[in-house]
mmCIF file as Biopython writes it, N, C-alpha, C and O atoms, coordinates in Angstrom:
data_model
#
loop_
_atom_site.group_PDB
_atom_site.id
_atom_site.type_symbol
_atom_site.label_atom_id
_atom_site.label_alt_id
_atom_site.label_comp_id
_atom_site.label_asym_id
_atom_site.label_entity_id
_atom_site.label_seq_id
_atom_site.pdbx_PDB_ins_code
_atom_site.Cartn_x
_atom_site.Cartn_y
_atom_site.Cartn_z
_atom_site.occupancy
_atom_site.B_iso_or_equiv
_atom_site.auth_seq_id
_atom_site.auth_asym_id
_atom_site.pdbx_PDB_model_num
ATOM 1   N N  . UNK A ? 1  ? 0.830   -1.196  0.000   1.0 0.0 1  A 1 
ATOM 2   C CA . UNK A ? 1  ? 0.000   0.000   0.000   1.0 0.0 1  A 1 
ATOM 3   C C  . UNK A ? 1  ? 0.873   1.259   0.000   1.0 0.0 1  A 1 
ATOM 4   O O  . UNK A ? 1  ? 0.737   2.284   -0.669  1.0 0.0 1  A 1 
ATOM 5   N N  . UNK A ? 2  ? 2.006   0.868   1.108   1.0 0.0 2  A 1 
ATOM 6   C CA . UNK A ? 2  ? 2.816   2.069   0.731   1.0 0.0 2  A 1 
ATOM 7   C C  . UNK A ? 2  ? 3.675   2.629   -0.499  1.0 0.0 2  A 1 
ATOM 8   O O  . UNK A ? 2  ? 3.921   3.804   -0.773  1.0 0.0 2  A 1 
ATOM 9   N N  . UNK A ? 3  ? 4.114   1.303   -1.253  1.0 0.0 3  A 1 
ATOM 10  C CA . UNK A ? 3  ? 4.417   1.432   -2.221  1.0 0.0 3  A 1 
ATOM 11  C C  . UNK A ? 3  ? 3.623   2.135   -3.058  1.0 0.0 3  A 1 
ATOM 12  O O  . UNK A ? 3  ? 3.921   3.295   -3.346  1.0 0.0 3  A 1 
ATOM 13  N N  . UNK A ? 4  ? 2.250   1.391   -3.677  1.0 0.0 4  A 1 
ATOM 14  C CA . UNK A ? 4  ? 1.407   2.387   -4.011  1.0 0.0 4  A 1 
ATOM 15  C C  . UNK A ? 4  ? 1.412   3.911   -4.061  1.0 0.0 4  A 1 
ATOM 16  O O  . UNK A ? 4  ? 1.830   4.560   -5.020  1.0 0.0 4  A 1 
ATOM 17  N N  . UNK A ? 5  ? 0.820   4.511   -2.740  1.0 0.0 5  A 1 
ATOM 18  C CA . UNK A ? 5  ? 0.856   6.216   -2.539  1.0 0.0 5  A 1 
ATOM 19  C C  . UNK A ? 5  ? 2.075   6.636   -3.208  1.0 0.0 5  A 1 
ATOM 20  O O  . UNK A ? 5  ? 2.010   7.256   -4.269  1.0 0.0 5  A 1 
ATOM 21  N N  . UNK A ? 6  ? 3.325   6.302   -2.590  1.0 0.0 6  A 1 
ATOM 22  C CA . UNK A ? 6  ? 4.758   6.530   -3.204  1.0 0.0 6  A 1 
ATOM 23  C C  . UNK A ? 6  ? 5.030   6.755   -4.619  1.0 0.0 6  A 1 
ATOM 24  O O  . UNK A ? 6  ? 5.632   7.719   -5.094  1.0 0.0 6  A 1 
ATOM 25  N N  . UNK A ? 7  ? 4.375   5.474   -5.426  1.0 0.0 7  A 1 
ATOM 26  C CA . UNK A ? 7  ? 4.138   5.470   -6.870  1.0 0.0 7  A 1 
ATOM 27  C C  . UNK A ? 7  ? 3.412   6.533   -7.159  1.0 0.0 7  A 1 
ATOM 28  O O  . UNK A ? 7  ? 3.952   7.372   -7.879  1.0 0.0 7  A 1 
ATOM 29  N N  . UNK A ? 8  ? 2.438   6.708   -6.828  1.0 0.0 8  A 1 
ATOM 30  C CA . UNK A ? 8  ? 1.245   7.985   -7.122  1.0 0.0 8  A 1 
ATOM 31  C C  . UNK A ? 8  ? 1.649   9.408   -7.270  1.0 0.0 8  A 1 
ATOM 32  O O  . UNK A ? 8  ? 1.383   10.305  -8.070  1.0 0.0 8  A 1 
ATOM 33  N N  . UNK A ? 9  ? 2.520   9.268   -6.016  1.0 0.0 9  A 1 
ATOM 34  C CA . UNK A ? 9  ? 2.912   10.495  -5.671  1.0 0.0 9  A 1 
ATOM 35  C C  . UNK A ? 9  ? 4.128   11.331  -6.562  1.0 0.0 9  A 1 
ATOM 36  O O  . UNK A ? 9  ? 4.228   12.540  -6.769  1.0 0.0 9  A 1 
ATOM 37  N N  . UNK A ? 10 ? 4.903   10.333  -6.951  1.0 0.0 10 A 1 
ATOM 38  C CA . UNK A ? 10 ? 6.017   10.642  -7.821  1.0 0.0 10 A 1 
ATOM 39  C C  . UNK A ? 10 ? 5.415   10.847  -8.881  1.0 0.0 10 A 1 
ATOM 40  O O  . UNK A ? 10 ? 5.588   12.026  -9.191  1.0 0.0 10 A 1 
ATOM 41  N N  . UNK A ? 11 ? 4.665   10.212  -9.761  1.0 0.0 11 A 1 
ATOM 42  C CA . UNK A ? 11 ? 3.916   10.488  -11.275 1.0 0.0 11 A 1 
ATOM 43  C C  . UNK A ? 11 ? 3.182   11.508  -10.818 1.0 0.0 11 A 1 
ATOM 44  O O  . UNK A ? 11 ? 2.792   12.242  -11.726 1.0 0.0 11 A 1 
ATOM 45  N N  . UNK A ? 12 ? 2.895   11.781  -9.883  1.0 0.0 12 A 1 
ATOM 46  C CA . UNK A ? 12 ? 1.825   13.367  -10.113 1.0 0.0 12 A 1 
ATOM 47  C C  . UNK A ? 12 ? 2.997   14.182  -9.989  1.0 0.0 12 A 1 
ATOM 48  O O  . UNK A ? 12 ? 3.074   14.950  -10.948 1.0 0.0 12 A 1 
ATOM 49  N N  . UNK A ? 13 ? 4.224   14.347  -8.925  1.0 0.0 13 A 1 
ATOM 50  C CA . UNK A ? 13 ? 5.073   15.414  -9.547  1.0 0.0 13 A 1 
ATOM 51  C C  . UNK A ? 13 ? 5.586   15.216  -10.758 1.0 0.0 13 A 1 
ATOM 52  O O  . UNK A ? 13 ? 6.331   16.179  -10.939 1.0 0.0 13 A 1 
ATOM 53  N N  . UNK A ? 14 ? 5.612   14.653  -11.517 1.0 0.0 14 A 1 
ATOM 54  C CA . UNK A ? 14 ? 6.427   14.342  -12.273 1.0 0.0 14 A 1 
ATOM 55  C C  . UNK A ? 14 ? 5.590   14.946  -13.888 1.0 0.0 14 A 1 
ATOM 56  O O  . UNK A ? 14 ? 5.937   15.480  -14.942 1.0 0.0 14 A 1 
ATOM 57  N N  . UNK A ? 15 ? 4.653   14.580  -13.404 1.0 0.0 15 A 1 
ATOM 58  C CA . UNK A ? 15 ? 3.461   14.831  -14.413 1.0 0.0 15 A 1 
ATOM 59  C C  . UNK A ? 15 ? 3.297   17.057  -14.393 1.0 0.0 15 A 1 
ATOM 60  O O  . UNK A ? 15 ? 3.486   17.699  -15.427 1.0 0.0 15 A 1 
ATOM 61  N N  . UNK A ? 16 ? 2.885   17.847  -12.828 1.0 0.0 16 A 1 
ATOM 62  C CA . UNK A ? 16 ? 3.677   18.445  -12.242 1.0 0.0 16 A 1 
ATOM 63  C C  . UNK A ? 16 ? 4.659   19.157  -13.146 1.0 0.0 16 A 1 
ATOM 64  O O  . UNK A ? 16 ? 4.726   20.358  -13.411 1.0 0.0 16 A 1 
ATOM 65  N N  . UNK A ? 17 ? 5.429   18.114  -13.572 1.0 0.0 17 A 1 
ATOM 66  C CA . UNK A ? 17 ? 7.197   19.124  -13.441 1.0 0.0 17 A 1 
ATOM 67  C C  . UNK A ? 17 ? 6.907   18.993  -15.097 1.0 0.0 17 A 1 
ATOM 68  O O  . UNK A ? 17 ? 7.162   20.146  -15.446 1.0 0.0 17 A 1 
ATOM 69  N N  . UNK A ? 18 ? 6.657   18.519  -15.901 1.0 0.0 18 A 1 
ATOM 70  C CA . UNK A ? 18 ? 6.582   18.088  -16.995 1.0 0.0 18 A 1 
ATOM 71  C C  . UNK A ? 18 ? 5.749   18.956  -17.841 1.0 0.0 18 A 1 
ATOM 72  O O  . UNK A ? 18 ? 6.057   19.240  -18.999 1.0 0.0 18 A 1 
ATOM 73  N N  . UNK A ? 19 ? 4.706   19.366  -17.255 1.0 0.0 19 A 1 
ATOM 74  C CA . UNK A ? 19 ? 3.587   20.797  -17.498 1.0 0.0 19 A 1 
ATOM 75  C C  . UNK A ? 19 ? 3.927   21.709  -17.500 1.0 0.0 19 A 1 
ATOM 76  O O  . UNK A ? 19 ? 3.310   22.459  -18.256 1.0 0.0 19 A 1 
ATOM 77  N N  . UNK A ? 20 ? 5.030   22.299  -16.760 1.0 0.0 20 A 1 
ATOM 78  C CA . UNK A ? 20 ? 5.382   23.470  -16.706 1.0 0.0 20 A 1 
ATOM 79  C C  . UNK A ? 20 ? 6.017   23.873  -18.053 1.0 0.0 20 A 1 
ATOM 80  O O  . UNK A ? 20 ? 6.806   23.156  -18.670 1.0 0.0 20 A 1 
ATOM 81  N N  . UNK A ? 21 ? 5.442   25.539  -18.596 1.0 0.0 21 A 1 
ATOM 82  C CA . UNK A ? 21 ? 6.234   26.533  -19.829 1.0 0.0 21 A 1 
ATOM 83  C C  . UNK A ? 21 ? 8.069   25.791  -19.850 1.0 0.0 21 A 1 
ATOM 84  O O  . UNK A ? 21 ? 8.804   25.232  -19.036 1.0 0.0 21 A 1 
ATOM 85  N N  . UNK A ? 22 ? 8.124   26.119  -20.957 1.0 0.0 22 A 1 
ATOM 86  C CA . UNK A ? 22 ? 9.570   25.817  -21.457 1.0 0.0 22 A 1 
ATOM 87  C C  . UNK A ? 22 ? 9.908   27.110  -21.261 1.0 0.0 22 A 1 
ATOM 88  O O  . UNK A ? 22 ? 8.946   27.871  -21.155 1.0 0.0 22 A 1 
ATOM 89  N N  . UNK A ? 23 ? 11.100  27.640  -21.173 1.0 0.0 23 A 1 
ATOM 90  C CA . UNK A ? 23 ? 12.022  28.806  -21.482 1.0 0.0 23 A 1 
ATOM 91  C C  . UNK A ? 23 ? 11.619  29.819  -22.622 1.0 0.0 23 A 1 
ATOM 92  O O  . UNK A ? 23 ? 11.665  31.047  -22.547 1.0 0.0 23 A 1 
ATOM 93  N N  . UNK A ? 24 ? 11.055  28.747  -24.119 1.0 0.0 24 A 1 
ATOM 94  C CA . UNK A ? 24 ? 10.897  29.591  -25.389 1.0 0.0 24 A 1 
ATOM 95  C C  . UNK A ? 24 ? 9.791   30.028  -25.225 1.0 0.0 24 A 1 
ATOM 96  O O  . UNK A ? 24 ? 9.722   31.138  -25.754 1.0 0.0 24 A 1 
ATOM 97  N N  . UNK A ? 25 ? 8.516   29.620  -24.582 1.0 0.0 25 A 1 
ATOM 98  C CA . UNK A ? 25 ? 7.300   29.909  -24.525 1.0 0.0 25 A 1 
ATOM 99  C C  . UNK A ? 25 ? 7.140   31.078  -23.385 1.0 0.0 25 A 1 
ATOM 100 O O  . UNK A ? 25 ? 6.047   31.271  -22.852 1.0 0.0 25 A 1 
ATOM 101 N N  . UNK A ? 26 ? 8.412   31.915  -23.014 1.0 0.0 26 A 1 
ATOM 102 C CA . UNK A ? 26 ? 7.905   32.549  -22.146 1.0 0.0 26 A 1 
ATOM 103 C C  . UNK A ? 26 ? 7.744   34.374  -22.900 1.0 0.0 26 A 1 
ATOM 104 O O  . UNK A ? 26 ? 7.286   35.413  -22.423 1.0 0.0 26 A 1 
ATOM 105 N N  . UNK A ? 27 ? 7.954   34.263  -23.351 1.0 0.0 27 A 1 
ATOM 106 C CA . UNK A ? 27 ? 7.173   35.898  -24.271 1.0 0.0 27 A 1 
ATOM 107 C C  . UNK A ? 27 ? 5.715   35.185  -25.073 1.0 0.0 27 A 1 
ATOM 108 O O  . UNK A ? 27 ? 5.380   35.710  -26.135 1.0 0.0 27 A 1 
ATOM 109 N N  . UNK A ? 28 ? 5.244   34.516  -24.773 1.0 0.0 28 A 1 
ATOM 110 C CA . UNK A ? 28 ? 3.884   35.013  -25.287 1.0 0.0 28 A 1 
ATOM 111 C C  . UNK A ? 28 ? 3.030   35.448  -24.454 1.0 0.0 28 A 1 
ATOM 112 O O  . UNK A ? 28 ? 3.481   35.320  -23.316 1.0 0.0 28 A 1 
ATOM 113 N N  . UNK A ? 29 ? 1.774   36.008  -24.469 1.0 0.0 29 A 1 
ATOM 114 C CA . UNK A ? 29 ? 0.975   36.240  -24.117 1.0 0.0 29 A 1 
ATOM 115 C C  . UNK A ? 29 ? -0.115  35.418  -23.352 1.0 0.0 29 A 1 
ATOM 116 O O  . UNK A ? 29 ? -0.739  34.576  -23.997 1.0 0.0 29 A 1 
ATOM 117 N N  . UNK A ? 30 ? -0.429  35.625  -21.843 1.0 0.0 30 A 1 
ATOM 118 C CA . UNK A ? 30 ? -0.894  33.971  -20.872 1.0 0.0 30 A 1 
ATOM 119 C C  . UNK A ? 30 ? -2.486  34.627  -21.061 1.0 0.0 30 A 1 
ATOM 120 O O  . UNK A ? 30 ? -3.177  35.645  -21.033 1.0 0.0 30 A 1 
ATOM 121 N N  . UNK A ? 31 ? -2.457  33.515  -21.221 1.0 0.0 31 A 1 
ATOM 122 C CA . UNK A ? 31 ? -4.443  33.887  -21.560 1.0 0.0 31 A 1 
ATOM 123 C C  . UNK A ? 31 ? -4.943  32.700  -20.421 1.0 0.0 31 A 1 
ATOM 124 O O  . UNK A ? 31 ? -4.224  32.147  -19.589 1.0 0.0 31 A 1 
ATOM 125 N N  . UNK A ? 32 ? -6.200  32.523  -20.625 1.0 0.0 32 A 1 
ATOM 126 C CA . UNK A ? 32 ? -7.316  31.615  -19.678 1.0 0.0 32 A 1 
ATOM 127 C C  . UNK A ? 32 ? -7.032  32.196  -18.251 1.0 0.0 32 A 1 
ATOM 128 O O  . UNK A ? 32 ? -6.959  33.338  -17.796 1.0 0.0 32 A 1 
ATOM 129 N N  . UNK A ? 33 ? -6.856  30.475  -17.548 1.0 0.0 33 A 1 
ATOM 130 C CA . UNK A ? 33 ? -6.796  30.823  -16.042 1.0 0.0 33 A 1 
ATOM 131 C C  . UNK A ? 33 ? -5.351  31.138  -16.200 1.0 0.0 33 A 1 
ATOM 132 O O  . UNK A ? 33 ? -5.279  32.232  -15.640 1.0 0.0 33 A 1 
ATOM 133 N N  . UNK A ? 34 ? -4.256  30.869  -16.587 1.0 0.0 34 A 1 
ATOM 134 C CA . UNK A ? 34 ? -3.155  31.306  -15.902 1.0 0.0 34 A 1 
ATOM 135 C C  . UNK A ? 34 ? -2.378  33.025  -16.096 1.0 0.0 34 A 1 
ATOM 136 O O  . UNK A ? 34 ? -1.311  33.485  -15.688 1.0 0.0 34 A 1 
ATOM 137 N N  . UNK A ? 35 ? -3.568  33.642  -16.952 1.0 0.0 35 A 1 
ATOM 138 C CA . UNK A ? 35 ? -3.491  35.079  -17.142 1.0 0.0 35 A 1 
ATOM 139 C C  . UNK A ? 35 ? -3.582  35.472  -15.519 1.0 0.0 35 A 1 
ATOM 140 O O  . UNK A ? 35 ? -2.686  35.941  -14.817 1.0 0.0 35 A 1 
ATOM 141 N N  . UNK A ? 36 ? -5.071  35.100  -15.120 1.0 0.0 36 A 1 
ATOM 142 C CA . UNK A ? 36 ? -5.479  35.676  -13.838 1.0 0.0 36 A 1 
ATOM 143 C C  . UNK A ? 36 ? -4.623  35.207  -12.538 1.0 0.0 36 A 1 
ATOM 144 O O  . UNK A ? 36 ? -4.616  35.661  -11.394 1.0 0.0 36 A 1 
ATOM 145 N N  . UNK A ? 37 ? -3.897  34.125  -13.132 1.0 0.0 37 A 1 
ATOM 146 C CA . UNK A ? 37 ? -3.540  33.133  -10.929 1.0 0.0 37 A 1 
ATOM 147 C C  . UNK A ? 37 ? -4.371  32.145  -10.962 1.0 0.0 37 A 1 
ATOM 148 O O  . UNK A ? 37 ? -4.147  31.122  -10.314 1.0 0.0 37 A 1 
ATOM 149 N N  . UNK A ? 38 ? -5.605  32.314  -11.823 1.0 0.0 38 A 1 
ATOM 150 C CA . UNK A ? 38 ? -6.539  31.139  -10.920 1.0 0.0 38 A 1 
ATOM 151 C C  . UNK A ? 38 ? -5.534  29.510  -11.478 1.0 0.0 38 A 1 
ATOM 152 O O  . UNK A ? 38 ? -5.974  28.529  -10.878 1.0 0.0 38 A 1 
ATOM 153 N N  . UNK A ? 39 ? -5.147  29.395  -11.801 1.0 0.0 39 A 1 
ATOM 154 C CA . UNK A ? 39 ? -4.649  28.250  -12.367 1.0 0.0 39 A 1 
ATOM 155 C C  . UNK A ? 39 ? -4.235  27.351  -10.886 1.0 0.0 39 A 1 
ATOM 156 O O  . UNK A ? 39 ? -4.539  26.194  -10.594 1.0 0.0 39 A 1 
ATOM 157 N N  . UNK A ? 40 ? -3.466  28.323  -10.138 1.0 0.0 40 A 1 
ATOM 158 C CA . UNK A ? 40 ? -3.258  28.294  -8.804  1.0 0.0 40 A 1 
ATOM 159 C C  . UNK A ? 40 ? -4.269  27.818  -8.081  1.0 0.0 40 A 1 
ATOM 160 O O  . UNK A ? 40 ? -4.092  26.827  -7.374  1.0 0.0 40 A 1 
ATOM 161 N N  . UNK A ? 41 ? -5.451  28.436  -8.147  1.0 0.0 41 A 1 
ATOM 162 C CA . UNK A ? 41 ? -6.666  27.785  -7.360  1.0 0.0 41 A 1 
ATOM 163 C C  . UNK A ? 41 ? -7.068  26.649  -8.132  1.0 0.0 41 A 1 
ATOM 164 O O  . UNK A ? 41 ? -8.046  26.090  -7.635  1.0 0.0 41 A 1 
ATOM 165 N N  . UNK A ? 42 ? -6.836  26.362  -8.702  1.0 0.0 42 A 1 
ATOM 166 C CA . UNK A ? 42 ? -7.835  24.858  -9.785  1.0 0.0 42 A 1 
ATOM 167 C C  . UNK A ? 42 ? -6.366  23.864  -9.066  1.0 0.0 42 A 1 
ATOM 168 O O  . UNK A ? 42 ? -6.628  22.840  -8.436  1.0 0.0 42 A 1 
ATOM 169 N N  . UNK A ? 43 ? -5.449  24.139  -9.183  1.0 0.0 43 A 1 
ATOM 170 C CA . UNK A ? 43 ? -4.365  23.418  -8.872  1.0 0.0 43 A 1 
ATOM 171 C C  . UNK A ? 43 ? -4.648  23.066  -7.202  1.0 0.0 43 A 1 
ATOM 172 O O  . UNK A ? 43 ? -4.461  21.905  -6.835  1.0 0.0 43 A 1 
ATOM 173 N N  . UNK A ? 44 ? -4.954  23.757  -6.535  1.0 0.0 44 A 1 
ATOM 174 C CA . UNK A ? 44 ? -4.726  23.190  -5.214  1.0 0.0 44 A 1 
ATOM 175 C C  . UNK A ? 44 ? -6.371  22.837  -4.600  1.0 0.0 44 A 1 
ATOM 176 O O  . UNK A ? 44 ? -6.597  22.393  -3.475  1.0 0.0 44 A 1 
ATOM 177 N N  . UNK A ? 45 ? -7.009  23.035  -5.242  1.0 0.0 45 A 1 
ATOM 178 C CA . UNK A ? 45 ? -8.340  22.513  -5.408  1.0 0.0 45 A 1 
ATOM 179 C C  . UNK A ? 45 ? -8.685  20.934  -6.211  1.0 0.0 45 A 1 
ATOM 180 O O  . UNK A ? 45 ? -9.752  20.334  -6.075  1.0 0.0 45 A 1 
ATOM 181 N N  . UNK A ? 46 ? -7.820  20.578  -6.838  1.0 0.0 46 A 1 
ATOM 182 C CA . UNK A ? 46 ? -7.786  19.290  -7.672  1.0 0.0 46 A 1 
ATOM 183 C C  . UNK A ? 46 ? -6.915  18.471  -6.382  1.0 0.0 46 A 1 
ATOM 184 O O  . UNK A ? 46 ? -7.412  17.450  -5.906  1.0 0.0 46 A 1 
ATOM 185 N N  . UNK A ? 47 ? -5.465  19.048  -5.816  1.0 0.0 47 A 1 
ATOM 186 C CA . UNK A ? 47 ? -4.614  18.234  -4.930  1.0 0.0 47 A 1 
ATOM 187 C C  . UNK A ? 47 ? -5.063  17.972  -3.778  1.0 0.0 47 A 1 
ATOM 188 O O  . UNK A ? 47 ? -4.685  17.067  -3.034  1.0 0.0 47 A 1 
ATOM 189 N N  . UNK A ? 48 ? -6.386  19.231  -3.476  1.0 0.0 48 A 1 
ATOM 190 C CA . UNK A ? 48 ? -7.133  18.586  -2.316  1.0 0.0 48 A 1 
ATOM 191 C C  . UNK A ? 48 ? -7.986  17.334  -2.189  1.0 0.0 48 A 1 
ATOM 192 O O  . UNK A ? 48 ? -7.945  16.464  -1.319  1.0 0.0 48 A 1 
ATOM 193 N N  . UNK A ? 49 ? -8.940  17.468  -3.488  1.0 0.0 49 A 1 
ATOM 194 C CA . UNK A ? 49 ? -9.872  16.604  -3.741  1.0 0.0 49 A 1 
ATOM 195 C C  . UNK A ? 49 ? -8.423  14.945  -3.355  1.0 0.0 49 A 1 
ATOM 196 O O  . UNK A ? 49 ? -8.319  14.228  -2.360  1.0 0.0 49 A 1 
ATOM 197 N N  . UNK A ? 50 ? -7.777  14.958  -4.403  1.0 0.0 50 A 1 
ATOM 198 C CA . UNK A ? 50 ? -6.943  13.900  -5.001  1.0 0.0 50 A 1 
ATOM 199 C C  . UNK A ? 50 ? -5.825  13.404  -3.259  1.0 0.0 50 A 1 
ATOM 200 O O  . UNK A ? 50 ? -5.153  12.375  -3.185  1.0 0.0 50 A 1 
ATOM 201 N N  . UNK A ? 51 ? -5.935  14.358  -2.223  1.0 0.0 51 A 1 
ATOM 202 C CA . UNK A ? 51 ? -5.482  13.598  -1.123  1.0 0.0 51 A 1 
ATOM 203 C C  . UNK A ? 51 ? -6.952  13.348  -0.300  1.0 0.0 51 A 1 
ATOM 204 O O  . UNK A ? 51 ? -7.142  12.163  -0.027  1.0 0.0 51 A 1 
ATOM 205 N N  . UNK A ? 52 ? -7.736  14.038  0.019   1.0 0.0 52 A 1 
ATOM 206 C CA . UNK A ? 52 ? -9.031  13.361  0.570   1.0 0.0 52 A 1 
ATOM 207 C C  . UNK A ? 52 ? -9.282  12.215  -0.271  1.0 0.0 52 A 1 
ATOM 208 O O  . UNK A ? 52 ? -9.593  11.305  0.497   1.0 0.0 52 A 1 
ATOM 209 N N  . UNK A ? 53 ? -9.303  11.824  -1.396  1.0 0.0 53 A 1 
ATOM 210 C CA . UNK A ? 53 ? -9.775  10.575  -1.969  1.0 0.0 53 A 1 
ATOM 211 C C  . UNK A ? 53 ? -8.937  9.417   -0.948  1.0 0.0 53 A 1 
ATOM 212 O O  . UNK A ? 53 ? -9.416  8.671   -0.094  1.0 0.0 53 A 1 
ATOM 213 N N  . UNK A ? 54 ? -7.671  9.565   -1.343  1.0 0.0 54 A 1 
ATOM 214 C CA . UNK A ? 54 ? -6.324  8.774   -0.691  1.0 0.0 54 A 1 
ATOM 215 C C  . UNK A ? 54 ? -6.819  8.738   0.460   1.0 0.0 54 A 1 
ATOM 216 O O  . UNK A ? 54 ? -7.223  7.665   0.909   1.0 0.0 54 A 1 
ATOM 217 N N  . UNK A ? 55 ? -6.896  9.917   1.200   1.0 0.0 55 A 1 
ATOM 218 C CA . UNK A ? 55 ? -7.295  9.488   2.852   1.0 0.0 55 A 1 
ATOM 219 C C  . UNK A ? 55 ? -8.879  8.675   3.062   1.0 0.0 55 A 1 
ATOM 220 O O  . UNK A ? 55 ? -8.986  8.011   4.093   1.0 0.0 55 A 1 
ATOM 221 N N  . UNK A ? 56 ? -9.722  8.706   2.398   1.0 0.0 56 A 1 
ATOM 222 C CA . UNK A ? 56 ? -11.011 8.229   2.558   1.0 0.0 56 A 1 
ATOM 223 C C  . UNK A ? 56 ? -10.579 6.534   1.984   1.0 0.0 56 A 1 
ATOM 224 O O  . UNK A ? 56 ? -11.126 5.605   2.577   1.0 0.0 56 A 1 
ATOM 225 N N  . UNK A ? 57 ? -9.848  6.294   1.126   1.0 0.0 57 A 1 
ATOM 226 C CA . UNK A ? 57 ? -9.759  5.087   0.745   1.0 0.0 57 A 1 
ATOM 227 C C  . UNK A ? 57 ? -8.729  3.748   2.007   1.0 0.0 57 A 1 
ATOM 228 O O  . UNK A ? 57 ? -8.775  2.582   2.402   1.0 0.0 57 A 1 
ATOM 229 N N  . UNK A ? 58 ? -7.900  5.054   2.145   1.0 0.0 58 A 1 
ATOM 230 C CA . UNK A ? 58 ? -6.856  4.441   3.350   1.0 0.0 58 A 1 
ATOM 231 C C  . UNK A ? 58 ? -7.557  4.383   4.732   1.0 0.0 58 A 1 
ATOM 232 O O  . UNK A ? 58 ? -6.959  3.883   5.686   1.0 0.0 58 A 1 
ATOM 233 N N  . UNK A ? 59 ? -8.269  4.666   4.807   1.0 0.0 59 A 1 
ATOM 234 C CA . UNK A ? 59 ? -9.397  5.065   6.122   1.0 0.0 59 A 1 
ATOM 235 C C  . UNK A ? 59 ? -10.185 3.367   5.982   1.0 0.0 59 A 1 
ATOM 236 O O  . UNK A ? 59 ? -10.174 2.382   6.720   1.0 0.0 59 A 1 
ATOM 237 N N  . UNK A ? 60 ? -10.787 3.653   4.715   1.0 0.0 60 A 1 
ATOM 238 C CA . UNK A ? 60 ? -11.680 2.432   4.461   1.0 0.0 60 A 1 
ATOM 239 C C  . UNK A ? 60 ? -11.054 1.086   4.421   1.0 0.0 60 A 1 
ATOM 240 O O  . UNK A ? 60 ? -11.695 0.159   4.916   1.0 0.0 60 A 1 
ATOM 241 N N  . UNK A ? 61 ? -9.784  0.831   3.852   1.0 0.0 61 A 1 
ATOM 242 C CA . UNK A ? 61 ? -9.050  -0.278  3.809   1.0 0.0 61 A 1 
ATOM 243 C C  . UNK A ? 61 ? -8.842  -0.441  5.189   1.0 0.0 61 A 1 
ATOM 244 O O  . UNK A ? 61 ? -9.281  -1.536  5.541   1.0 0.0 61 A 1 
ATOM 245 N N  . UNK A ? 62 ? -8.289  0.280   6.230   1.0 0.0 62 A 1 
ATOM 246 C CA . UNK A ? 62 ? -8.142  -0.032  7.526   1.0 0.0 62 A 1 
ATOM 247 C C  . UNK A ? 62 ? -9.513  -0.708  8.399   1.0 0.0 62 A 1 
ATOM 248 O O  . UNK A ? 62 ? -9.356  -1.758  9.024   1.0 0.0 62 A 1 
ATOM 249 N N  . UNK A ? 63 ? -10.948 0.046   8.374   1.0 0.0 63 A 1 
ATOM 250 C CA . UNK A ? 63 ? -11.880 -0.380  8.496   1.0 0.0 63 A 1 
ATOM 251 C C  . UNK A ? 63 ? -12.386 -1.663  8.117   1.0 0.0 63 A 1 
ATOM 252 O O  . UNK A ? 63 ? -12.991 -2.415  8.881   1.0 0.0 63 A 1 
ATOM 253 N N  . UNK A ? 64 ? -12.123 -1.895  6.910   1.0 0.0 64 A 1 
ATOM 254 C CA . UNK A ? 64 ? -12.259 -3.312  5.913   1.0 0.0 64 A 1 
ATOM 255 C C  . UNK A ? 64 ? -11.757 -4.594  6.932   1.0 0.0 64 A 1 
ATOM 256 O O  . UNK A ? 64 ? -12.444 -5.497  7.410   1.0 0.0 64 A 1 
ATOM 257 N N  . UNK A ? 65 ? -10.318 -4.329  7.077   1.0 0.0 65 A 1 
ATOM 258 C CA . UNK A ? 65 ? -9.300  -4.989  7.505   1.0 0.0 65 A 1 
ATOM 259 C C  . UNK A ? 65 ? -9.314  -5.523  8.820   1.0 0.0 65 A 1 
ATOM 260 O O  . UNK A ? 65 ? -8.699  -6.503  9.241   1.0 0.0 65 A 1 
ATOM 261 N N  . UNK A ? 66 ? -10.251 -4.600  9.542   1.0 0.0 66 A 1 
ATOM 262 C CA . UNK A ? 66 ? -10.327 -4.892  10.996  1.0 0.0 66 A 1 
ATOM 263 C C  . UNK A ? 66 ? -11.951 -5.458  10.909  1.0 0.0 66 A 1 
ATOM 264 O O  . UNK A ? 66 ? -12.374 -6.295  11.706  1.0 0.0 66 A 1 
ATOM 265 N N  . UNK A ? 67 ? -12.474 -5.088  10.224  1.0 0.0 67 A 1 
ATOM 266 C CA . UNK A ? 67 ? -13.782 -6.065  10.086  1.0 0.0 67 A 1 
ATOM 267 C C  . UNK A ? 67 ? -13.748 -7.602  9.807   1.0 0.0 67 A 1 
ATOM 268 O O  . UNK A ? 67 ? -14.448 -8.452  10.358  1.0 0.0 67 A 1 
ATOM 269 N N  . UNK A ? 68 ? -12.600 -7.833  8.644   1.0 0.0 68 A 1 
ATOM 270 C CA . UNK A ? 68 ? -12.334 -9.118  8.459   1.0 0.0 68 A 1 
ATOM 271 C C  . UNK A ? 68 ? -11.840 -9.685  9.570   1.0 0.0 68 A 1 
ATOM 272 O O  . UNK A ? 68 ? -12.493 -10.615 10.044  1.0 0.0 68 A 1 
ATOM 273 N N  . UNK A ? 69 ? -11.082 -9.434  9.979   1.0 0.0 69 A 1 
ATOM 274 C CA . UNK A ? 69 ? -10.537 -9.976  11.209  1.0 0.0 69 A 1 
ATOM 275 C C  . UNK A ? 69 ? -11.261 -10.193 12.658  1.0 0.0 69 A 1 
ATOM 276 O O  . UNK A ? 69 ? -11.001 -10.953 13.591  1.0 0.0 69 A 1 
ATOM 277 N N  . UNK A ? 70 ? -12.287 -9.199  12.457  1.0 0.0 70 A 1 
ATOM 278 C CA . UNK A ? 70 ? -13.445 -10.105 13.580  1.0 0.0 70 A 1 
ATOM 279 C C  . UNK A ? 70 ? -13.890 -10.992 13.172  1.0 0.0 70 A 1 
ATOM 280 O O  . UNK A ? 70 ? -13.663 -11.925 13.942  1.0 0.0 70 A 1 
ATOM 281 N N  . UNK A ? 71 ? -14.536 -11.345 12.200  1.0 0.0 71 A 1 
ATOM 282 C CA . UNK A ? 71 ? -15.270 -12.438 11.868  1.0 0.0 71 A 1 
ATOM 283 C C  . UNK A ? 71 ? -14.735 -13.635 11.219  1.0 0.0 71 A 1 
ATOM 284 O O  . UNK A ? 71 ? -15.478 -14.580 10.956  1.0 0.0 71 A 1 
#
């Protein structure tokens, strides 16, 4: 399981680092959300959702786990 998160976690930076403008693309003109910042809010609004999932699932596997084991 830990392996897992670990895995997860590296491909989302990685994914992350990989998105970011190149050097040549930096004289154009930023339009949409990343004109305003909001890009910033969609970004840490997606990483919230995407660790509450993780914690609700890791929550539940523990629950699971101790249920089996009573019965």
């Amino acid at each position: 399981m830990k392996q897992l998160i670990v895995t997860l976690i590296v491909l989302f930076v990685h994914l992350l680092a990989s998105a970011q403008d190149s050097v040549t693309h930096v004289d154009q003109t930023r339009t949409g959300l990343y004109a305003g910042g909001k890009i910033y809010v969609v970004l840490v609004v997606a990483v919230t959702i995407l660790v509450g999932l993780f914690l609700y699932v890791i929550r539940l596997d523990r629950k699971i786990t101790k249920l089996e084991k009573n019965s």
